[in-house]
C-alpha positions in Angstrom: 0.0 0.0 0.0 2.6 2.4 1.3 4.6 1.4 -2.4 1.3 2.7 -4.4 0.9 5.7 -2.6 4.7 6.8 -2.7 4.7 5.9 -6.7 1.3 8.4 -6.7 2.9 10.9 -5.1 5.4 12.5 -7.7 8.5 12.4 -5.7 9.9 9.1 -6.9 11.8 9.9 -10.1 12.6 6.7 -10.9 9.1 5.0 -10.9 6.5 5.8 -13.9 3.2 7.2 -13.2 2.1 4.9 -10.4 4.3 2.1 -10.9 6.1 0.3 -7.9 9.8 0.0 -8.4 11.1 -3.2 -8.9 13.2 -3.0 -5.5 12.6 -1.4 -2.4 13.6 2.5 -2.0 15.8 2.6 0.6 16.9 5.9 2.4 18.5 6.9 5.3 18.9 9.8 7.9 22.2 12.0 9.2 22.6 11.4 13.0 22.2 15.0 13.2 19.0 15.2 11.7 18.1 13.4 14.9 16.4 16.0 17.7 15.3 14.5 21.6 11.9 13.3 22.5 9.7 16.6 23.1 11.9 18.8 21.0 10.7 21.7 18.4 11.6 20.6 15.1 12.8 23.9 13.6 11.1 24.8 9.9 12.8 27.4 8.5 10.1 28.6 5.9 12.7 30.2 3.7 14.2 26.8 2.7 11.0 25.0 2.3 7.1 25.4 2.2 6.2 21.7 1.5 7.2 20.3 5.0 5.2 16.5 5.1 5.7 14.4 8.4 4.9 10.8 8.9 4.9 7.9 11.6 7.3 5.6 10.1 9.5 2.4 11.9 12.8 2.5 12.5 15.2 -0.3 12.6 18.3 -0.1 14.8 20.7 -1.6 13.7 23.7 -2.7 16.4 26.1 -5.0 14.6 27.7 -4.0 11.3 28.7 -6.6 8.5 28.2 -8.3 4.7 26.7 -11.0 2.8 24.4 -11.7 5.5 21.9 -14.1 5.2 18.1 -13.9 5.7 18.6 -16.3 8.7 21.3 -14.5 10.4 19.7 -10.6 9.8 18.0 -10.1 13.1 21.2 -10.7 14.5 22.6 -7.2 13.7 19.3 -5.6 14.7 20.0 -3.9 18.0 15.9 -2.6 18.5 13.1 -0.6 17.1 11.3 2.8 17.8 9.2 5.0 15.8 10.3 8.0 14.7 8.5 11.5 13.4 9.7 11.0 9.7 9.8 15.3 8.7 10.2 15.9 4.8 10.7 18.9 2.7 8.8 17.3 -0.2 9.8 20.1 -2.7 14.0 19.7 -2.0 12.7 16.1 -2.0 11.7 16.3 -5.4 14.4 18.3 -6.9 17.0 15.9 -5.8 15.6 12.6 -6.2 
């Protein structure tokens, strides 16, 4: 579900109109994008007026490494949380 609707939405440049890519999208986040529980997430309006937010899950990972098989991956998962997933959808789309 979340593949159609992210295909719908314009900001994946490599997907054609509504079509799911053939492998997952796969991003990640700066450490220092990261702001403590009950903290202002700063908008600066002059950078961007298409700020989006979202509940997604986050997986932690705790062990580093290669080649890992399916059976060994929740090995070098450390835990989960969920995070407050903040976007400027227009940079978003300009740099995809």
């Amino acid at each position: 579900e979340h593949a159609h609707e992210f295909a719908r939405s314009g900001f994946d440049s490599s997907a054609g109109a509504g079509a799911i890519p053939k492998h997952p999208i796969i991003f990640s986040k700066v450490p220092e994008s990261v702001v403590a529980n009950h903290a202002s997430v700063l908008i600066d309006p002059s950078v961007s007026t298409a700020i989006d937010y979202e509940a997604e899950l986050a997986v932690i990972i705790g062990k580093g490494g290669r080649g890992i098989s399916r059976e060994n991956a929740l090995d070098h998962v450390w835990g989960y949380t969920i995070v407050n997933d903040v976007t400027a959808r227009d940079l978003q789309g300009k740099y995809s």
